[in-house]
C-alpha positions as CSV (number, residue, x, y, z in Angstrom):
1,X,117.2,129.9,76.4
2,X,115.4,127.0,74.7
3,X,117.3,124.7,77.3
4,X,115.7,126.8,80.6
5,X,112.1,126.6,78.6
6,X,112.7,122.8,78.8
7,X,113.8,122.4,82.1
8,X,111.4,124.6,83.9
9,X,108.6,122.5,81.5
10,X,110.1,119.5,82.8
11,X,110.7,120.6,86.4
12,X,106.5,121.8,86.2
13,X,105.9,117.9,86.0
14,X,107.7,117.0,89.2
15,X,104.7,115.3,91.5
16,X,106.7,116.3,94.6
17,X,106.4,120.1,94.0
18,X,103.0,122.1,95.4
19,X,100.6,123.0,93.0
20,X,101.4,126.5,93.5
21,X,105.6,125.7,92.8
22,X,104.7,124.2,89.5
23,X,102.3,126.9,88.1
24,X,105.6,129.2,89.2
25,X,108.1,127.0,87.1
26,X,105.6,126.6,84.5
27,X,104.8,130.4,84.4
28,X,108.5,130.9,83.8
29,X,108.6,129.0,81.5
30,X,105.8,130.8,79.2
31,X,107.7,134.4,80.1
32,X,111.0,132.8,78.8
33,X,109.1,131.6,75.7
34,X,107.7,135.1,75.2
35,X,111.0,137.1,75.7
36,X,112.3,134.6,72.8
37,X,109.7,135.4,70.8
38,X,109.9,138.9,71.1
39,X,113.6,138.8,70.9
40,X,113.8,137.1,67.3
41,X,111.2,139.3,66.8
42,X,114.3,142.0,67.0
43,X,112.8,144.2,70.7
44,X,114.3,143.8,74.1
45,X,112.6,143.8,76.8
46,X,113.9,145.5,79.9
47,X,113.8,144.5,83.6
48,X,111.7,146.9,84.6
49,X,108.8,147.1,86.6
50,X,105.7,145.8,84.0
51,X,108.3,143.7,82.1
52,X,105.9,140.8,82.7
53,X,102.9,142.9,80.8
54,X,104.7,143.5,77.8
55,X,106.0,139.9,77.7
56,X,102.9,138.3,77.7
């Protein structure tokens, strides 16, 4: 999971991408680094509808 935190970081620096594509990458990047968190932390978090809320 640490390997898709640094790509998407990475990928958020590309100068071709929109403004809007790199806040995307970069967001998914923060809700990857939550799940972690809250993963280690011993919860899962489920793919439902509000998962983003409870990630963040």
């Amino acid at each position: 999971m640490r390997q898709l935190i640094a790509r998407d970081l990475e990928d958020a620096c590309v100068a071709g991408l929109s403004a809007d594509r790199r806040f995307a990458t970069a967001y998914n990047a923060a809700l990857q680094a939550a799940n972690m968190a809250v993963a280690c932390a011993g919860y899962r978090i489920t793919a439902r509808t509000g998962h983003h809320q409870v990630s963040l």
